[in-house]
N, C-alpha and C positions, 0 to 999 in steps of 0.2 A: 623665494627662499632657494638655496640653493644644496642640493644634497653631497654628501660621502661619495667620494666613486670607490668604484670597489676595489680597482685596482690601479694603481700610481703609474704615469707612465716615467721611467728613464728618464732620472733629472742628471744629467750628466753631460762634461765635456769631451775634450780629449786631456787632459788633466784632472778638471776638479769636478765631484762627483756633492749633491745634495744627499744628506740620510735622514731619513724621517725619524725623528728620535717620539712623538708626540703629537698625537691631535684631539682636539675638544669639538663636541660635534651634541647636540642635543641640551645645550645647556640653554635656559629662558633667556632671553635679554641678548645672546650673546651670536656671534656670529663663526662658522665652521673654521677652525684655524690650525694651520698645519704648523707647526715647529722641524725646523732641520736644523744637521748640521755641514757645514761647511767644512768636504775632506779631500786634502789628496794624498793619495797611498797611503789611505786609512786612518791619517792623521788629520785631528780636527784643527782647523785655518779659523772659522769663525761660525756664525750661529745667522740660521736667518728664518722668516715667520712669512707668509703667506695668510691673509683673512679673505675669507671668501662672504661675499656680503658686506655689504653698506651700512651704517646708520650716520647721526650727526660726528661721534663722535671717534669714527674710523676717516669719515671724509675728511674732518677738519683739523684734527689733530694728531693720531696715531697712524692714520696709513693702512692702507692693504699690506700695504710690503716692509717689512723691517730686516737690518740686518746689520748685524753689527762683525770685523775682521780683527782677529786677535791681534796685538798688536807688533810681533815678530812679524805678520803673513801681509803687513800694510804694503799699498805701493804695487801689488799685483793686480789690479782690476777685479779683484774676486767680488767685492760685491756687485756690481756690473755684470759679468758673467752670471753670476746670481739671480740677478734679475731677470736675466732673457732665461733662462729656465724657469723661472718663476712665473714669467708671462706666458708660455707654452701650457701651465698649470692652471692658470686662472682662465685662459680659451677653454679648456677643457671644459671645465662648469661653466662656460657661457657667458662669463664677462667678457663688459664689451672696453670698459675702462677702469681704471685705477689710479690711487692716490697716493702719494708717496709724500712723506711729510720728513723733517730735519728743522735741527735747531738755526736760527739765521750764521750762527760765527760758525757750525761745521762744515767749513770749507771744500773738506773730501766727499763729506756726502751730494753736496751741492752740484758737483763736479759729476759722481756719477749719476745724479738724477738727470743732469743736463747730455750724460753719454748715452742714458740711455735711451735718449727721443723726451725725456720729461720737457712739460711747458711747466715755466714759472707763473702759479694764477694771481697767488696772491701771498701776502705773511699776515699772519693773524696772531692775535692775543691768545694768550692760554690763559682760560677762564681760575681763577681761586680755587673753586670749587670740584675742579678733575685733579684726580692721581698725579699728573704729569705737571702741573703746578707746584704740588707738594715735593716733587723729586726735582723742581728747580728749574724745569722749562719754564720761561716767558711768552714765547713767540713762537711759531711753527710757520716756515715755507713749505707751502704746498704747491706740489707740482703735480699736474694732471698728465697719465700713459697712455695713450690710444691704442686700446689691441687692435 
């Protein structure tokens, strides 16, 4: 299990800057999850999620890392940038790897998972039965991030 740190370090570039809007930490079942948002000069570009901790259903379908770019801020690399701060966060707590998961036809995400060092492992079925079914995913690519 992996704990709360006390103190965030500097998710930040020379540009765009990560703000912590939200995190859930102590909850049964569920794993320590940071929520940001995605800003530069203060204005939010896009939103992105950090899970710290594993189970079936963070490996296979959801992802360590989510992030989604408003759709004015597309086209910048921001989620990419995103990510290598995001991976600086997840060293912290002591992971050693990460999953990044995308629908097969989202082509831009595809693209940053492949910028950011992601291997493609596999695409898998979205079971009936999870959230992410009923909201209309079939199939998830997973790529695996080597810290």
């Amino acid at each position: 299990m992996f704990a709360e740190l006390d103190v965030l370090p500097r998710l930040a570039d020379d540009e765009l800057e990560l703000h912590l809007v939200d995190r859930t930490i102590g909850v049964p079942g569920r794993v320590l999850t940071y929520r940001f948002e995605m800003r530069i000069d203060g204005q939010r570009v896009g939103t992105a999620t950090l899970r710290v901790g594993s189970n079936d259903y963070i490996d296979r379908y959801a992802g360590h890392i989510g992030y989604g770019v408003d759709y004015d801020h597309r086209g910048k690399h921001y989620a990419a940038r995103t990510c290598a701060m995001l991976f600086m966060l997840a060293r912290c707590h002591g992971m050693t790897s990460l999953w990044i998961t995308c629908n097969p036809e989202n082509v831009a995400s595809r693209r940053t998972c492949e910028r950011v060092g992601g291997e493609l492992v596999d695409i898998v079925d979205v079971p009936p039965e999870i959230d992410l079914f009923r909201e209309g995913d079939r199939q998830k690519c997973r790529y695996r991030i080597r810290l």
